[in-house]
Every structure is written in structure tokens, then in C-alpha cells.
C-alpha positions in Angstrom: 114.0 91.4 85.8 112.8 95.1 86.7 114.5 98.1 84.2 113.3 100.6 85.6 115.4 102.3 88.7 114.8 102.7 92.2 114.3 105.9 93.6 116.4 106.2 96.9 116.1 108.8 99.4 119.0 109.1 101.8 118.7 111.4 104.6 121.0 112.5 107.8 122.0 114.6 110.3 123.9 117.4 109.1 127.8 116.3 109.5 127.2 112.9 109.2 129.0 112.3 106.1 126.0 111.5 103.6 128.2 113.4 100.8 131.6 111.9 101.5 129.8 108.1 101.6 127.4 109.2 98.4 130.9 109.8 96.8 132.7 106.7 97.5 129.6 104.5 96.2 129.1 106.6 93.2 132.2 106.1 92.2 132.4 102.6 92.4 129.7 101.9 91.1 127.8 103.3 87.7 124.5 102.8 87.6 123.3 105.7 90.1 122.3 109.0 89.3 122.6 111.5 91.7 119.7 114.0 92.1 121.3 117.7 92.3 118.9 119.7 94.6 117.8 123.3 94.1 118.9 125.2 97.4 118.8 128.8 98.5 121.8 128.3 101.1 124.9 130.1 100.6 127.8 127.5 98.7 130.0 125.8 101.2 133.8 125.6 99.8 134.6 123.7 97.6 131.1 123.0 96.3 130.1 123.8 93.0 126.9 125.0 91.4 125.0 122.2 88.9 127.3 119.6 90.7 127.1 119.5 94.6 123.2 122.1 94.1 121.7 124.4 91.8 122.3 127.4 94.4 118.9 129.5 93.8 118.0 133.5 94.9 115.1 133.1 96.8 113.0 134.5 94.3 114.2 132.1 91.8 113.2 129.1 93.6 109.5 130.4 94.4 109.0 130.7 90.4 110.3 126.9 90.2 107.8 126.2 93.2 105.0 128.4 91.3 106.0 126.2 87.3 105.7 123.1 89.2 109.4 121.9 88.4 109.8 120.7 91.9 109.1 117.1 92.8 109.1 118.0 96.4 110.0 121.3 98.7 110.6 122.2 101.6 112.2 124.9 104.1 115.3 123.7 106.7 117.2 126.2 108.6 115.7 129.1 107.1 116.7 128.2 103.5 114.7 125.9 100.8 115.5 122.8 99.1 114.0 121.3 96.4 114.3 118.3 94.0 114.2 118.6 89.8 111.0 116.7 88.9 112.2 116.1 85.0 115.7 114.8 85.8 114.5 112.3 88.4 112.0 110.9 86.2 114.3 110.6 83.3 117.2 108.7 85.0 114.6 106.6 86.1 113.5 105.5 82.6 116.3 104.4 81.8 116.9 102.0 84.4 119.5 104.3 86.8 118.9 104.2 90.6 118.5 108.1 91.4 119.5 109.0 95.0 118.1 111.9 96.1 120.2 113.5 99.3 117.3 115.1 101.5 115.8 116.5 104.7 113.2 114.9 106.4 110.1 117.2 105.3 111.5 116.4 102.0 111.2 112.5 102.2 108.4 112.6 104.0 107.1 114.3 100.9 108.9 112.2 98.8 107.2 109.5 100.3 103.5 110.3 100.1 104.1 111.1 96.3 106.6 108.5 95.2 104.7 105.3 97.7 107.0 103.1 96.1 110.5 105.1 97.3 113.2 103.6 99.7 113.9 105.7 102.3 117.0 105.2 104.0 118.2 107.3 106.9 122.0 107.5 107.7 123.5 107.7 111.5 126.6 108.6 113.5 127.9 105.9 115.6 127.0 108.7 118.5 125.8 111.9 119.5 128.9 113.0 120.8 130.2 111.7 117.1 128.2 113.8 115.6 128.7 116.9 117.2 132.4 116.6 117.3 132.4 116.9 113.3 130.4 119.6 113.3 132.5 121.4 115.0 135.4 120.1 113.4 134.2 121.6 109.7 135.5 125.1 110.8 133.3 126.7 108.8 130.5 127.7 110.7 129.9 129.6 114.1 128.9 128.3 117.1 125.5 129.4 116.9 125.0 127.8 113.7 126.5 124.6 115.4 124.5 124.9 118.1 120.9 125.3 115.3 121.8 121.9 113.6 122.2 120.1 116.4 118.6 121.7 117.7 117.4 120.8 114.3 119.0 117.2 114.5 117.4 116.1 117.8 113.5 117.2 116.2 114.6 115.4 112.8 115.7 112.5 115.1 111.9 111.8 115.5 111.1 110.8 112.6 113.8 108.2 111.4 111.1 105.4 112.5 109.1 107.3 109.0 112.0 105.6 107.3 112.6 102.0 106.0 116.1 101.7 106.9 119.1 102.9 109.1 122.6 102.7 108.3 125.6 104.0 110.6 128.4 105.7 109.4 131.1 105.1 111.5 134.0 104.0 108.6 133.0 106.1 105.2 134.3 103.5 103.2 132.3 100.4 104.7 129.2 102.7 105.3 129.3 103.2 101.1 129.4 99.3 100.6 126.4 98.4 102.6 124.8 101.4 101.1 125.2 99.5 98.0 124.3 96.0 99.4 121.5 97.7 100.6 120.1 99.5 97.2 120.9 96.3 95.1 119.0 94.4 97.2 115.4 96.4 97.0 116.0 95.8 92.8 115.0 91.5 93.9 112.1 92.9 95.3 109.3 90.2 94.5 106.8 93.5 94.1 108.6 95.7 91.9 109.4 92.0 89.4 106.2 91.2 89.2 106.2 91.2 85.3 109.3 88.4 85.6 107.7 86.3 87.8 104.4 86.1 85.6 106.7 85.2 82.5 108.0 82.5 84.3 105.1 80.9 85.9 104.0 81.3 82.2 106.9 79.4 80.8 106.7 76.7 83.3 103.3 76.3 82.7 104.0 75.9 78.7 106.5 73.4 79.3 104.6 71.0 81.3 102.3 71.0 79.0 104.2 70.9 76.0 106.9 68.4 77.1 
């Protein structure tokens, strides 16, 4: 069967738990890599830098941008995010499943470069959901509050760009069909293609041998 890993993009509104879930499955589970994005936004608390992003100066991430060490781009809420090309490609290699944790200019990128990517798009069980937990972080004013939501009702457009939805309305179930839902795309009669020919090619042997 395939060795090589999947390359999973995983996008959502902000406040809809894509980091709590990521956590639960990643834990339970240890054949993902998780792709640590480049960002020029400020560190929430609690996060750290090289584990939750590589927090950038803006000048910083326009030389990564101008080396080419970005597998994808793009600007959200006035601040860029970006994906490590050399990481991704490396976990993949050696058979990991890298989930990359990105806006929807982002996939949509990720998509035309990476054809073969499955993009999966995670949902509130509501709106009202939704905006109650991001008011419920604390740590941002209303205006800001108010801007995501904005930004989540154009992003909301595009989740028919992506090949699945999943709702997160219990963390802990919403990780194990996250999982189901990866392992599955792995039996994928196009990416074992090499399998199946080996076994049409034993078959083939031993009716004629036997």
C-alpha cells in the first residue's frame, strides 16, 4: 500500500476550534505532522513560537516570500501566513500525513499547486455558535470580533472549493472523524495504484503458474 503521506489541509472559521480538535487527534494518534505556519500576527497567550507559528516581522516574511521558502502565501486580516515548503515535503517522504492549518486563499493555493491535496473545511454546529466563542475568548475587542465574523461570512463562499466538511460541535468526536476521515483518503484506489498493479501481476503469475 501507498508510503508516502497525504497532505491535508484543514480550514475554518476563526473560533471554531481547528486547534483544540488538531490537538486531540494529534495526540492520539502518531503518524501526523503538523505544518507550523510563518505568521506576522501578534502571539495569542499561551502560544508559542516554532510550536503553535513561526511569528515573523513583516519584513522577515517578505525575504522568505522573495527565497521562495513558502509553499503558499497569503494575506488575512491584515497580517500574512505562509507554509514552510522544505518541512512539508520532508514529512511527506517519509510516509507522515502533514496537516496544514490554513485560510482559504491559502488552500485554494494549496490546491492549484498540490492537485492531489485533501482539503477539508471545519464548521460550527451554527452561526450563533460561532460567534458566541468568539466573544467568549476575551481576548480581543469588539471591533476585531466584529472583522472575523465579516471575514467569516466571505470565506463562507468558498467551502464548496473544498472536498469535505466536518462540524465541530463535541471537540472530542469532531477529532475522531477527523481521523476516520484522513485514514480513509490513504485506500484511495488512485494514490495505490502501484499495489494494485503488483497484484493483478501476482494473480496473473499464479494462474499461469499453478
Amino acid at each position: 500500500m501507498t508510503e508516502r503521506g497525504s497532505l491535508i489541509v484543514l480550514s475554518g472559521f476563526s473560533g471554531v476550534g481547528k486547534g483544540t480538535v488538531l490537538r486531540l487527534m494529534m495526540s492520539r494518534y502518531d503518524h501526523y505532522a503538523y505544518s507550523v505556519s510563518a505568521t506576522t500576527r501578534q502571539p495569542r497567550a499561551g502560544e508559542v513560537d516554532g510550536r503553535d507559528y513561526f511569528f515573523k516581522s513583516t519584513e522577515a516574511f517578505e525575504s522568505m516570500i522573495e527565497r521562495g521558502e513558502l509553499l503558499e502565501y497569503a494575506r488575512y486580516v491584515d497580517h500574512y501566513y505562509g507554509t514552510p515548503r522544505a518541512y512539508v515535503r520532508q514529512q511527506m517522504e517519509s510516509g507522515r500525513d502533514v496537516i496544514l492549518e490554513i485560510e482559504v486563499q491559502g488552500a485554494l493555493n494549496i490546491r492549484r499547486m498540490v492537485p492531489d491535496a485533501v482539503l477539508i473545511y471545519m464548521l460550527p454546529p451554527d452561526a450563533a455558535t460561532l460567534a458566541g466563542r468568539l466573544r467568549g475568548r476575551g481576548t480581543e475587542t469588539d471591533d476585531v470580533v466584529r472583522g472575523r465574523l465579516k471575514a467569516a461570512a466571505g470565506e463562507a463562499r468558498h467551502i464548496g472549493d473544498y472536498d469535505y466538511v466536518i462540524v465541530n460541535d463535541d471537540a472530542e468526536q469532531c477529532a475522531a472523524r477527523l481521523n476516520g476521515l484522513i485514514e480513509a483518503q490513504r485506500l484511495r484506489t488512485a494514490r495505490n495504484l502501484p499495489f494494485i498493479k503488483e497484484i493483478q501481476e501476482g494473480l496473473e503469475r499464479e494462474a499461469r503458474d499453478n
